[in-house]
N, C-alpha and C positions, 0 to 999 in steps of 0.2 A: 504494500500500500504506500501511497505516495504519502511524505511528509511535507509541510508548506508552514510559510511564517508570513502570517498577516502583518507587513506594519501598519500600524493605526494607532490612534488618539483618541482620549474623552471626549466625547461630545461631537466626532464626525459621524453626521449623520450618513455618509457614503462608506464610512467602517462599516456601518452599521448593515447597511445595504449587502457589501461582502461578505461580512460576517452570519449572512443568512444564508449566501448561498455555498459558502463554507460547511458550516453545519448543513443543508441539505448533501452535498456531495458527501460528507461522511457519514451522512447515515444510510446512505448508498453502499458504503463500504467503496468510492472511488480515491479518501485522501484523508490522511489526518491533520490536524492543523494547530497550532499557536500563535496567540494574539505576542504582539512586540510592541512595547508603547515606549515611540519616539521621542517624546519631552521629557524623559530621564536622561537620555545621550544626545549633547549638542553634535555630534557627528553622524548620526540618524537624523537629526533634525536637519543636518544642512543636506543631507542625502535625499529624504524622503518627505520634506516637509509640505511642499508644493507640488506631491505625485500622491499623494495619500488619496484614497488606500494600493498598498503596493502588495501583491502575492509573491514569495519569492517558493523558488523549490531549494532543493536541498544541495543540486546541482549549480546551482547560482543564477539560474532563471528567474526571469522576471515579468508581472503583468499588471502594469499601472495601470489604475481605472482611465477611462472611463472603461468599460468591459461589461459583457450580459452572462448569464447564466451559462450559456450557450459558446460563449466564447472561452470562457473560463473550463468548459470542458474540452473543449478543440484543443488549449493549448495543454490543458492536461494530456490528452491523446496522440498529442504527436509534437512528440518534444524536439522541433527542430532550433537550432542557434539562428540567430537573423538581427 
């Protein structure tokens, strides 16, 4: 199963958006996942702070919103570099 790290923040409501369809894909059994909250690390924050919310994989892939359900599975499915 795939492992992913959400970075997100208090009070974005498009975490929050992710954060559902996170939790839907795991209870699929397609990924498991960890929230990362950026406003403890100013080096996070200067990374992620105007991409938020950001999925990253384990591999070091990445998929800044904006992004759909649908998308968010594609890039699950076919893990190419670009």
């Amino acid at each position: 199963m795939t492992q992913l790290t959400l970075y997100t923040t208090t009070g974005c409501h498009l975490c929050e958006q992710a954060e559902q369809m996170l939790n839907f894909l795991q209870k699929q059994h397609v990924c498991r996942w960890v929230a990362k909250e950026i406003s403890e690390d100013d080096r996070l924050v200067d990374l992620y702070g105007v991409r938020i919310p950001v999925i990253a994989s384990a591999e070091g892939r990445e998929l800044a919103w904006p992004f759909t359900l649908e998308a968010l599975n594609d890039w699950l499915i076919h893990p190419v570099s670009g």
